[in-house]
PASEBA-1860 file (N, C-alpha, C; in nm, 3 decimals):
! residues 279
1> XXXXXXXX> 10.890/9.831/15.800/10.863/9.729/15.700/10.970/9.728/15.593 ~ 11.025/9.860/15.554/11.108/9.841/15.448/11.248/9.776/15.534 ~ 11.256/9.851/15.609/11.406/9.764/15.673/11.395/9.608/15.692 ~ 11.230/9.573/15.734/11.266/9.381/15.690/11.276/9.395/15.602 ~ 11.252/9.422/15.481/11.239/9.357/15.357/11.404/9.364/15.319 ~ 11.486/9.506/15.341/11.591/9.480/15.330/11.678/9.369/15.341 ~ 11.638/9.329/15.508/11.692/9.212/15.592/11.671/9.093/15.483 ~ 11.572/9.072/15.465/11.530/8.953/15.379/11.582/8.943/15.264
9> XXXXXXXX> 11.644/9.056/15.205/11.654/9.071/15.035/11.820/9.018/15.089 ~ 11.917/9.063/15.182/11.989/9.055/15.252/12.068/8.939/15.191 ~ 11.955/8.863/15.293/12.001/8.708/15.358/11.925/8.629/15.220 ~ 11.890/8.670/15.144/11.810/8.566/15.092/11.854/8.457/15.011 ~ 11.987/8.498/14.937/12.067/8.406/14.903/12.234/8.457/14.942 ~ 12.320/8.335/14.913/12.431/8.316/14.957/12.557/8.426/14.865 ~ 12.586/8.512/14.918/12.691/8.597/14.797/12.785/8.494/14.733 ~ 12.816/8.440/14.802/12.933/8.301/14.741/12.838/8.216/14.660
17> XXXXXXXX> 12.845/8.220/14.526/12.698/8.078/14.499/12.704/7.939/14.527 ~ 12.843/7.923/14.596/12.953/7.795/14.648/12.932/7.795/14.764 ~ 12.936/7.865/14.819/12.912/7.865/14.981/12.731/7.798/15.023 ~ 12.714/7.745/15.072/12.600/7.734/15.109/12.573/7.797/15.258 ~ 12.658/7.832/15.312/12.631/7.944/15.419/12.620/8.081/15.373 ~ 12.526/8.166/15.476/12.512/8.267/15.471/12.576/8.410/15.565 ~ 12.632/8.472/15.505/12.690/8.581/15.617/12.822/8.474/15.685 ~ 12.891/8.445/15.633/13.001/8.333/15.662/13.101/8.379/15.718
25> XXXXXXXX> 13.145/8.511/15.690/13.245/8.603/15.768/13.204/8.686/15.868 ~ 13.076/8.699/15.886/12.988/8.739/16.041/13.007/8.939/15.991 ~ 13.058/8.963/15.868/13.015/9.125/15.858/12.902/9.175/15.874 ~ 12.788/9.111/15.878/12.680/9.172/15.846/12.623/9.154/16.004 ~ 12.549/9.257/16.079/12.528/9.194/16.175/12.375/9.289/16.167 ~ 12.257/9.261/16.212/12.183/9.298/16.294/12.141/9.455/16.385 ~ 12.016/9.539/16.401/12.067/9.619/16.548/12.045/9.559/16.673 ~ 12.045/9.431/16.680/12.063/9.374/16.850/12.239/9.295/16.867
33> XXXXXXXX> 12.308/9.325/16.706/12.453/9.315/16.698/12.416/9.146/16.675 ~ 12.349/9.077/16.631/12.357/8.912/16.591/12.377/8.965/16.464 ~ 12.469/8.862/16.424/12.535/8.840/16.275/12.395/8.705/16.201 ~ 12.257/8.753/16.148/12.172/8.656/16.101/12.223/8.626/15.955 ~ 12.218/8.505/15.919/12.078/8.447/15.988/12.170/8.300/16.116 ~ 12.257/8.367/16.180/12.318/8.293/16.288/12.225/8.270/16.392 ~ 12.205/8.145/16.465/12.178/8.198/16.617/12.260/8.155/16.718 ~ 12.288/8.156/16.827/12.315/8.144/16.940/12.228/8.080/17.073
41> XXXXXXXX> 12.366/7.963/17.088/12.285/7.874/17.239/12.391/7.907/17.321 ~ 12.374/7.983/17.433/12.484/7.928/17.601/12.385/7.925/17.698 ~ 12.436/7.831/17.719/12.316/7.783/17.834/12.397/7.861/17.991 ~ 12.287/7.921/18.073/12.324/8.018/18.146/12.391/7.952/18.246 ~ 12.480/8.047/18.279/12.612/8.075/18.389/12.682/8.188/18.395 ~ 12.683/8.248/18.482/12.782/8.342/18.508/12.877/8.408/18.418 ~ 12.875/8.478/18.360/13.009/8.528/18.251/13.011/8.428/18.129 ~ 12.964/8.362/18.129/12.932/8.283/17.952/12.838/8.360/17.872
49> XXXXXXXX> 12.933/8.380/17.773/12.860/8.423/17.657/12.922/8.384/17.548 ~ 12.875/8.405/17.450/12.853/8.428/17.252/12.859/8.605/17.203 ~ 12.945/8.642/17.139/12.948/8.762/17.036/12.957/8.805/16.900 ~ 12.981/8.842/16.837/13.060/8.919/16.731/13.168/8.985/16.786 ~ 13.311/8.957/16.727/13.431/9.000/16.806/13.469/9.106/16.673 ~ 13.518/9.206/16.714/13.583/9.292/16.587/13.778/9.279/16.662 ~ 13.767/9.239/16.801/13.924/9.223/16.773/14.017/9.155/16.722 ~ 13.979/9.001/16.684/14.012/8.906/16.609/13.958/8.835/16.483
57> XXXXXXXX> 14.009/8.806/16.349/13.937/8.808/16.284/14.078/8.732/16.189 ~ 13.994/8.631/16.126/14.074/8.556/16.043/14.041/8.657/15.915 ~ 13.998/8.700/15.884/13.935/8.711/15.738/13.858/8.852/15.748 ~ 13.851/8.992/15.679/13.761/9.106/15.705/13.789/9.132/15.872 ~ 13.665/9.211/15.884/13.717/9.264/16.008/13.644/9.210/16.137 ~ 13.565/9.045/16.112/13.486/9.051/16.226/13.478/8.896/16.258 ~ 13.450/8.819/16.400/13.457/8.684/16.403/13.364/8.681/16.506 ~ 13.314/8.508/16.500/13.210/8.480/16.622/13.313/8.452/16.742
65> XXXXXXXX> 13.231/8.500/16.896/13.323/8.421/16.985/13.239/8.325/17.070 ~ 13.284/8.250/17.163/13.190/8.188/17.242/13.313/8.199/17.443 ~ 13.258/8.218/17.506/13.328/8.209/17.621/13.278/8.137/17.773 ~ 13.335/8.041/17.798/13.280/8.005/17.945/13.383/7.980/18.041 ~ 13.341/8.050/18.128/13.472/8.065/18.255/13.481/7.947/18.342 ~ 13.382/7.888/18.378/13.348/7.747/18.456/13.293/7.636/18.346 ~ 13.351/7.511/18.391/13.291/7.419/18.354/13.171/7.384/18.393 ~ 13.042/7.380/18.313/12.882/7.303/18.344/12.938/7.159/18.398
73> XXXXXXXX> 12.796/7.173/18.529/12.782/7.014/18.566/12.725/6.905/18.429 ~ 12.616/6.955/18.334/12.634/6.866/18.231/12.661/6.952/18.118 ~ 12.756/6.879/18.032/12.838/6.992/17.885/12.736/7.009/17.862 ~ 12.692/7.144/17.852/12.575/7.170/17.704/12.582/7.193/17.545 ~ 12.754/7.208/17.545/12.793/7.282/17.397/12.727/7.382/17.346 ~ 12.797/7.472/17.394/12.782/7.604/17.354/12.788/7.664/17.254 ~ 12.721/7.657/17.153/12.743/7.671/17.012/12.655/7.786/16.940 ~ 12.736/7.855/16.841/12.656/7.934/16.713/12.637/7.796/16.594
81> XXXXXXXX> 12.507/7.853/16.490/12.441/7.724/16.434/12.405/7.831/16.333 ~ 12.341/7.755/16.219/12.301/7.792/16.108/12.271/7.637/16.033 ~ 12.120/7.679/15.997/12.050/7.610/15.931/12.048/7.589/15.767 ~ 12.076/7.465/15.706/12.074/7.482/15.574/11.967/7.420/15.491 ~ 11.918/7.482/15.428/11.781/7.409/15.361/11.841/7.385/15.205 ~ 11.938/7.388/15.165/11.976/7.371/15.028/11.975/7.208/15.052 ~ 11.866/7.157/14.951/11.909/7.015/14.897/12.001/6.969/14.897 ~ 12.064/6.917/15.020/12.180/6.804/14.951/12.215/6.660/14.996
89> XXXXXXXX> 12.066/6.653/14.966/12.087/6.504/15.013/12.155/6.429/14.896 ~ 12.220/6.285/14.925/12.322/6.212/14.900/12.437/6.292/14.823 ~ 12.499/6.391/14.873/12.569/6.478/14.817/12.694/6.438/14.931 ~ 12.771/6.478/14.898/12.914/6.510/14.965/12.941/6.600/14.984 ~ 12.926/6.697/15.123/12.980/6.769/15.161/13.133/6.815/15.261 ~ 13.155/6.941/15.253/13.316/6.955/15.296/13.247/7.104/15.318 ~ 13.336/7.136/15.477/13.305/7.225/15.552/13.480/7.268/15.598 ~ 13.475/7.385/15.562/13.609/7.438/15.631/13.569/7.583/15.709
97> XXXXXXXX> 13.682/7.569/15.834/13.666/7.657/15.929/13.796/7.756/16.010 ~ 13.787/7.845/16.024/13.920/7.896/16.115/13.914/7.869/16.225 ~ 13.957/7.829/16.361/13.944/7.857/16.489/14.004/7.933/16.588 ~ 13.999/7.997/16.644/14.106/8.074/16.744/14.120/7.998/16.880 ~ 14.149/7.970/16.964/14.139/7.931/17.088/14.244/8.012/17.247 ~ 14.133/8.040/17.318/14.269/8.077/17.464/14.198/7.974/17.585 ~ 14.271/7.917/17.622/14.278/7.816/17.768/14.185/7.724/17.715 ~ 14.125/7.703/17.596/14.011/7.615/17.577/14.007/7.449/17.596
105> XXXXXXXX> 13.924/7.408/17.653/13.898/7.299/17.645/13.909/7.199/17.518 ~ 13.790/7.229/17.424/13.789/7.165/17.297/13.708/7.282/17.207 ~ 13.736/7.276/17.107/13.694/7.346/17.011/13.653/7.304/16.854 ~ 13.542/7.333/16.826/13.529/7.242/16.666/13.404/7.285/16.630 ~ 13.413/7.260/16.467/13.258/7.284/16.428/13.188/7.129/16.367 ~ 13.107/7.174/16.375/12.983/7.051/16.371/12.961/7.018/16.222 ~ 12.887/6.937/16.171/12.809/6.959/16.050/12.707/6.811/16.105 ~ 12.625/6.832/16.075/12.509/6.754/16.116/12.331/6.762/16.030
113> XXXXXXXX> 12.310/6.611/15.981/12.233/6.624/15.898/12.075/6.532/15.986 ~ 11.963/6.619/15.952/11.837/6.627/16.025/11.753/6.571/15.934 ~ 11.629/6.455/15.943/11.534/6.420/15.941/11.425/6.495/16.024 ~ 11.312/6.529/15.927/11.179/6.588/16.002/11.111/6.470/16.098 ~ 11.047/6.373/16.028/10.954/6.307/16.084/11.057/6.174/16.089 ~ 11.057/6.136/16.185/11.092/6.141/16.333/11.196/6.249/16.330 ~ 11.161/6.394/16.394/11.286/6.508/16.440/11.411/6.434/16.499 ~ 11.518/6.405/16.423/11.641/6.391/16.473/11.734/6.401/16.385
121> XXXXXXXX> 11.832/6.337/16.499/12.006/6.364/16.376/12.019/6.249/16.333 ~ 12.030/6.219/16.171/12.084/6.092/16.134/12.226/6.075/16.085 ~ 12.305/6.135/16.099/12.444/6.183/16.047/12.500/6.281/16.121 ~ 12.629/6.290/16.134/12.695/6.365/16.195/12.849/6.361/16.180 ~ 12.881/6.442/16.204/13.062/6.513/16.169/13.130/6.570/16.267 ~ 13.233/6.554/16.320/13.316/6.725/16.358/13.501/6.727/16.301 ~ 13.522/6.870/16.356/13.632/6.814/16.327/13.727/6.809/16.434 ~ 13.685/6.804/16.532/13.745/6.731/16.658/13.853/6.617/16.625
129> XXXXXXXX> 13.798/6.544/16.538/13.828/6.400/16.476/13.962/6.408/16.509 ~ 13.965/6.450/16.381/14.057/6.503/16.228/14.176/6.607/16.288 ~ 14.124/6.721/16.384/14.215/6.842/16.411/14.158/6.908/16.552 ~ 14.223/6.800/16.635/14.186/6.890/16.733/14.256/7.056/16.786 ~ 14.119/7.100/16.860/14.169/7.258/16.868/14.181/7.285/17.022 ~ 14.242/7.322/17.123/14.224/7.317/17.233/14.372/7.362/17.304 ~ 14.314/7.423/17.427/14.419/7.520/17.510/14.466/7.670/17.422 ~ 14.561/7.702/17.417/14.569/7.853/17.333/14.662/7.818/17.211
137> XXXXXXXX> 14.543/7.851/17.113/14.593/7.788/16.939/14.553/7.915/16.855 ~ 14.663/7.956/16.793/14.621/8.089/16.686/14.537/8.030/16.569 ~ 14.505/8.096/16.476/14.411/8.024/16.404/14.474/7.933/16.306 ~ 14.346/7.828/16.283/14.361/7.693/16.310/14.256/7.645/16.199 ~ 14.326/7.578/16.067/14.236/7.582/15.963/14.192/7.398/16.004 ~ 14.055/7.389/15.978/14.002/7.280/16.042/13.917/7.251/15.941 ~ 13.831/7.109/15.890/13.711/7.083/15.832/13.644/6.956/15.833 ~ 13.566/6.930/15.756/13.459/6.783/15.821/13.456/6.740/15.662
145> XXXXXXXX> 13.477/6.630/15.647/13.335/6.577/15.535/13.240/6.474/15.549 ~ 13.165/6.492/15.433/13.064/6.388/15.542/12.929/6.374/15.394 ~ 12.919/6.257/15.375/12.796/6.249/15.283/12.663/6.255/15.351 ~ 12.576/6.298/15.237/12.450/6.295/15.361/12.368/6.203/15.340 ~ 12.312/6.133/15.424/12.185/6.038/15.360/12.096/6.104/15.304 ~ 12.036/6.050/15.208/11.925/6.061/15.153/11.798/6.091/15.183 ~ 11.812/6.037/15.322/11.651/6.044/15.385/11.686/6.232/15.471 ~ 11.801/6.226/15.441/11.831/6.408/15.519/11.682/6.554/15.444
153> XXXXXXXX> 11.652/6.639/15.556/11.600/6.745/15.545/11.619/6.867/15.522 ~ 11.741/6.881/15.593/11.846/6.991/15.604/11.951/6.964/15.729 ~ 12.067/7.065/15.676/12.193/7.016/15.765/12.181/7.130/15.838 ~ 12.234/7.132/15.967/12.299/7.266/16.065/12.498/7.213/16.064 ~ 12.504/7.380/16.059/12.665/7.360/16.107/12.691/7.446/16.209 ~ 12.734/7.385/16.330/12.745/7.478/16.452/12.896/7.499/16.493 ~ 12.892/7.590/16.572/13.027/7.643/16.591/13.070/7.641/16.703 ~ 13.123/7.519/16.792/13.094/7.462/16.897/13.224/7.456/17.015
161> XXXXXXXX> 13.211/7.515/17.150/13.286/7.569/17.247/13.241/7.474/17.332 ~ 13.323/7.301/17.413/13.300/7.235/17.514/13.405/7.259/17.652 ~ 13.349/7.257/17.782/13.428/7.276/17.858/13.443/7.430/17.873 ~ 13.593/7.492/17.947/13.554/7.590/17.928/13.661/7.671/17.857 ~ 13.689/7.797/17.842/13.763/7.886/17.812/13.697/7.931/17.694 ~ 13.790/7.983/17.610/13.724/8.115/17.484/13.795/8.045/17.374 ~ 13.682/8.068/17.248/13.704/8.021/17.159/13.658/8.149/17.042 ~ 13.761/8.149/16.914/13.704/8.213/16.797/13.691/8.154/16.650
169> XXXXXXXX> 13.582/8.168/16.559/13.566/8.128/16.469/13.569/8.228/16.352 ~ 13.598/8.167/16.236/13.593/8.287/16.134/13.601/8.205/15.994 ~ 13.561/8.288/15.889/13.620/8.213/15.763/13.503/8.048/15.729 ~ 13.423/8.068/15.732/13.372/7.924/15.751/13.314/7.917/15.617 ~ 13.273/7.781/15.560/13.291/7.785/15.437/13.206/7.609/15.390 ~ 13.074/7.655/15.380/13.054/7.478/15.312/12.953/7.493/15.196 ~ 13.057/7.367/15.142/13.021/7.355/14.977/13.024/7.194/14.947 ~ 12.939/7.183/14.817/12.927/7.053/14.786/13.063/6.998/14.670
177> XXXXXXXX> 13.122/6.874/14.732/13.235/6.817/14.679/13.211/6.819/14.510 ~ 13.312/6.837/14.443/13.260/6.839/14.293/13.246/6.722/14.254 ~ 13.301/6.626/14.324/13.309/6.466/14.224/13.107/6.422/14.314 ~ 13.044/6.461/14.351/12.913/6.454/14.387/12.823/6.416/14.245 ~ 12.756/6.303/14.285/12.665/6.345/14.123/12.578/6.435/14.108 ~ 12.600/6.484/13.917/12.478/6.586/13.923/12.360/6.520/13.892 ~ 12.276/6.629/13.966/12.132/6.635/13.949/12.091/6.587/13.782 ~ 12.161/6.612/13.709/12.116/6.600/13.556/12.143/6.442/13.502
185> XXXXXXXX> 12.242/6.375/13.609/12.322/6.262/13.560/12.256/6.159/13.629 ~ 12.237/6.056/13.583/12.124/5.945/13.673/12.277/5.846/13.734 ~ 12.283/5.849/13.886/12.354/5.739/13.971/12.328/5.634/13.973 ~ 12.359/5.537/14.052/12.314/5.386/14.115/12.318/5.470/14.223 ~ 12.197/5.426/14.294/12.133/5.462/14.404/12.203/5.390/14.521 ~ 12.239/5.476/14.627/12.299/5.393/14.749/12.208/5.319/14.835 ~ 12.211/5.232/14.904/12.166/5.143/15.013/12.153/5.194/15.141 ~ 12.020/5.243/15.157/12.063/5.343/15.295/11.927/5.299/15.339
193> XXXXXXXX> 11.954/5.253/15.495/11.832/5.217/15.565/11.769/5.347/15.648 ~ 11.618/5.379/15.574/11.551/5.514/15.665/11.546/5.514/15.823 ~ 11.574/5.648/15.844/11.545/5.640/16.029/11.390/5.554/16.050 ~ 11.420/5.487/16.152/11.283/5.396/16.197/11.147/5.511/16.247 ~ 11.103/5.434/16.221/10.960/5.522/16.269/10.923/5.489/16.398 ~ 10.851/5.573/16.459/10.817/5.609/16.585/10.656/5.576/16.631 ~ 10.654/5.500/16.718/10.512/5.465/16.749/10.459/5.587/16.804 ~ 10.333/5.544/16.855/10.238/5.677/16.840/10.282/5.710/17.036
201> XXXXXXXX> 10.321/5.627/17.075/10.367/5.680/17.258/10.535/5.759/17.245 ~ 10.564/5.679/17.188/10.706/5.769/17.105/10.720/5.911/17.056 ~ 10.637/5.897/16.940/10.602/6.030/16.887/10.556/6.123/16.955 ~ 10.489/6.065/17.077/10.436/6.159/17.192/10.520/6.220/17.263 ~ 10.605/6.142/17.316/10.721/6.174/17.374/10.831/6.271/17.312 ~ 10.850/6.288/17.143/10.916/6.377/17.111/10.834/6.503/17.073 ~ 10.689/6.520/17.087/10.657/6.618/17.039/10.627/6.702/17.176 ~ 10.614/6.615/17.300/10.669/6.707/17.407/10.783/6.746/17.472
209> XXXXXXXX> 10.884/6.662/17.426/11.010/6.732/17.440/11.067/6.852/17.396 ~ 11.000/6.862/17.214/11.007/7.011/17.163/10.938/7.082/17.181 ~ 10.829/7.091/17.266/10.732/7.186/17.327/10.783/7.242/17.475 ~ 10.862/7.135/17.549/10.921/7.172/17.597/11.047/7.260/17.620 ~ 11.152/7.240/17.503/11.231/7.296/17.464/11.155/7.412/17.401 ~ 11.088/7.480/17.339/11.044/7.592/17.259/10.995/7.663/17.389 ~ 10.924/7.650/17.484/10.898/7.680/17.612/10.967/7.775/17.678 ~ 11.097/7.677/17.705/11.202/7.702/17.793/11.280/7.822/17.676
217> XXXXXXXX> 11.267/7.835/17.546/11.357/7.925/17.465/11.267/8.055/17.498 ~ 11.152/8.020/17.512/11.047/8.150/17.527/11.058/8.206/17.636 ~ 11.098/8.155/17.769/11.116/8.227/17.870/11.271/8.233/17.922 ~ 11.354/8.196/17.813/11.525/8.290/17.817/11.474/8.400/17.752 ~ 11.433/8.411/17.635/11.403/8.499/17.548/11.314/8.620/17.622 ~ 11.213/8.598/17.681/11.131/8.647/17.779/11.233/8.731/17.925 ~ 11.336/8.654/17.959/11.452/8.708/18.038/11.522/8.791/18.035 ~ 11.579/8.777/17.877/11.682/8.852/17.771/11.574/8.977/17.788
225> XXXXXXXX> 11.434/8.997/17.728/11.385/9.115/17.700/11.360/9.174/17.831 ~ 11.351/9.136/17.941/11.349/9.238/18.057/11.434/9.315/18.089 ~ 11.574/9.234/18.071/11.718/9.268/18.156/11.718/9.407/18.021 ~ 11.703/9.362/17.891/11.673/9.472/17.792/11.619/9.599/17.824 ~ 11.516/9.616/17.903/11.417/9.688/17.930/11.501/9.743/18.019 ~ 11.524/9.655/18.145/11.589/9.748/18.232/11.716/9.813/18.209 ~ 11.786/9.776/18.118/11.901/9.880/18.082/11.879/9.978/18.025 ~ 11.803/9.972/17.942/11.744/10.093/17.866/11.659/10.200/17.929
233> XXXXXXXX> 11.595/10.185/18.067/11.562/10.293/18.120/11.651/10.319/18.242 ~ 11.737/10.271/18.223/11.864/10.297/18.347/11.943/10.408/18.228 ~ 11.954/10.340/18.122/12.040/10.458/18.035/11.914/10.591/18.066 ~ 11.832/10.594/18.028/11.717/10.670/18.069/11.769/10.838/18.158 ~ 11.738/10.720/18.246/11.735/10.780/18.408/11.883/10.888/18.361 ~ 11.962/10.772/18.330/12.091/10.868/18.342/12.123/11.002/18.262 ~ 12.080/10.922/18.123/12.038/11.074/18.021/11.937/11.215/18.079 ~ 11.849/11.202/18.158/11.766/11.284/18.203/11.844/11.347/18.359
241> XXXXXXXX> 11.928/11.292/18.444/11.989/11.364/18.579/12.107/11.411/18.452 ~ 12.112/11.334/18.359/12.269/11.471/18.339/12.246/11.585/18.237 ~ 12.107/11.570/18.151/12.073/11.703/18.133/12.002/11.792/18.223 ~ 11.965/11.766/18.288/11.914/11.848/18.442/12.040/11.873/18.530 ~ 12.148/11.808/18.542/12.273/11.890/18.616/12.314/11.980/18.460 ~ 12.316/12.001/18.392/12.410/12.055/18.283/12.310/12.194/18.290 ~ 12.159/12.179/18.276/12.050/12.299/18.299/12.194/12.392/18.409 ~ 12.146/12.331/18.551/12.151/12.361/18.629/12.272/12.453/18.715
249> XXXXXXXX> 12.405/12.370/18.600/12.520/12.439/18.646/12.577/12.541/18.561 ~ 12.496/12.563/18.407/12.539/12.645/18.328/12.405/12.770/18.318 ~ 12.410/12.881/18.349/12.319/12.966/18.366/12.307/13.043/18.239 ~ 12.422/13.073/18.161/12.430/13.151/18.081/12.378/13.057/17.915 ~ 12.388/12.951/17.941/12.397/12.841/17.816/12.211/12.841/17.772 ~ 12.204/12.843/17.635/12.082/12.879/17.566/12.046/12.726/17.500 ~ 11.923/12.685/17.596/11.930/12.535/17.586/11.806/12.519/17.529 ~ 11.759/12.477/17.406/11.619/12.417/17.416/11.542/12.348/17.463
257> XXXXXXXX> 11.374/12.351/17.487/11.323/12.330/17.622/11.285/12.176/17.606 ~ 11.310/12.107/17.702/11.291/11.974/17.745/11.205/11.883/17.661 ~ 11.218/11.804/17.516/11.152/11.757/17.473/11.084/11.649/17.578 ~ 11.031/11.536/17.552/10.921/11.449/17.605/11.056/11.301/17.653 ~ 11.042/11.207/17.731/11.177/11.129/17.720/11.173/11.052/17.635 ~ 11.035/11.012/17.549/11.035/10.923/17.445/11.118/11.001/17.337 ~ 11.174/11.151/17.276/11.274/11.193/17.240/11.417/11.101/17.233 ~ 11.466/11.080/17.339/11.600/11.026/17.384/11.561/10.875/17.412
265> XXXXXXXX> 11.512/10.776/17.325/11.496/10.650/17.349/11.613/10.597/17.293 ~ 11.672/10.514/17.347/11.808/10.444/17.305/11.775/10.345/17.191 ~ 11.824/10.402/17.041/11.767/10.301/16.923/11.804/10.196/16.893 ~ 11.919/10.145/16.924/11.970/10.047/16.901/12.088/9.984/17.077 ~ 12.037/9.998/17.176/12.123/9.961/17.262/12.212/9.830/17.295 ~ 12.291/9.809/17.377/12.390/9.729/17.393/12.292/9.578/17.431 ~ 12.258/9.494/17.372/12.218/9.336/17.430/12.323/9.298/17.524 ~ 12.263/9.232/17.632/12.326/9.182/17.722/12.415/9.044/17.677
273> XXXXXXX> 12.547/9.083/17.731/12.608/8.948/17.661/12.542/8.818/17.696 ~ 12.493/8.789/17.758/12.473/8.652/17.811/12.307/8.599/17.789 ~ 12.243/8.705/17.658/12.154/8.677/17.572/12.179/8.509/17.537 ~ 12.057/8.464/17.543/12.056/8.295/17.487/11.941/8.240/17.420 ~ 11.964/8.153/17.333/11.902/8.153/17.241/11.861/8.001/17.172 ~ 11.773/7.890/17.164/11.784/7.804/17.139/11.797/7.789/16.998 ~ 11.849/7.713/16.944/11.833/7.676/16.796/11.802/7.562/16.753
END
């Protein structure tokens, strides 16, 4: 209990009071090694994955990666994401990013602004646009801007790998433009038509699509924790034949007697790279 609360005291606000991201340089990571409050989507294949890289690193000592060796029959965009609940609707935002790239396809980050009711995207950014990143590019300062409508809930900014090869991110950075009005100062209100509303066969239709999707995250997630399981009593197995050869070949050696194997439980073990994760 105290270690969540840590976690929480953590993440709870932004060290940058400018930054509206959290954990932005990916130092802080997790014991399943996720840098939160990040998550991670690769939709499964063979050798695709998402990490924390400590060999490359724009900035401190640590960066996200994303990798896919084959191209998907449909792109899924493979992306790290982070959710922002800071108010900023009709605000102006500006998002800057590092990128790394080897053999990559395309590379870019997102910024994208969400309506609850009807769940969707009403706005959107990259910087694909503006700077594209792609094939093998050392790092690669990139960014979006983008006002948000009004009718916005919260924004995600994802960190997004199409096609295939390896991509790295680092340094990421979003803040609200200063010429934005303040909260204290009364504007002329912009002209912005609300997302349409959704009839009631409609609404049906999207509230089983995200039941569907939450589903399908529950049984990757459900996947992820087996393959978990089974590594961890394979480390097991192995810890227990090699203190029983070590008994066995040293006669003279003064060994204390065989605790229980819940003793030697692996506390923090290696997650399988190819952990996935909806967001």
């Amino acid at each position: 209990m105290i270690s969540l609360l840590l976690i929480a005291a953590t993440f709870a606000a932004p060290a940058d009071s400018e930054n509206l991201l959290i954990n932005s340089g990916f130092e802080t990571s997790n014991a399943q090694g996720t840098p939160m409050p990040w998550a991670l989507f690769v939709m499964p294949q063979e050798g695709a994955t998402g990490d924390v890289d400590g060999a490359f690193a724009m900035e401190g000592g640590f960066s996200i990666m994303l990798h896919t060796p084959e191209p998907y029959e449909t792109e899924p965009s493979n992306n790290w994401s982070q959710i922002v609940l800071t108010d900023v609707a009709s605000k102006k935002l500006h998002l800057t990013a590092h990128i790394r790239t080897e053999v990559a396809d395309e590379a870019a980050v997102w910024l994208q602004c969400f309506s609850k009711n009807p769940a969707r995207v009403i706005a959107a950014q990259t910087s694909d646009l503006i700077t594209p990143v792609y094939g093998t590019m050392d790092w690669t300062l990139v960014e979006v801007r983008l006002t948000v409508p009004k009718w916005t809930d919260f924004v995600v900014v994802r960190c997004v790998l199409r096609g295939q090869g390896t991509a790295w991110f680092d340094a990421i950075k979003l803040v609200i433009e200063e010429d934005s009005p303040s909260p204290l100062e009364p504007s002329e209100p912009e002209e912005e038509t609300p997302p349409p509303k959704l009839s009631k066969d409609e609404l049906a239709k999207d509230i089983l699509k995200i039941s569907e999707e939450i589903q399908k995250s529950l049984r990757e997630l459900e996947s992820s924790n087996t393959a978990l399981l089974d590594q961890v009593s394979s480390v097991q197995r192995e810890l227990k034949e090699y203190r029983l050869r070590a008994l066995d070949d040293t006669d003279q050696l003064q060994v204390a007697p065989l605790e229980s194997l819940d003793a030697y439980q692996v506390r923090h073990p290696l997650v399988p790279h190819d952990r996935n994760r909806g967001n």
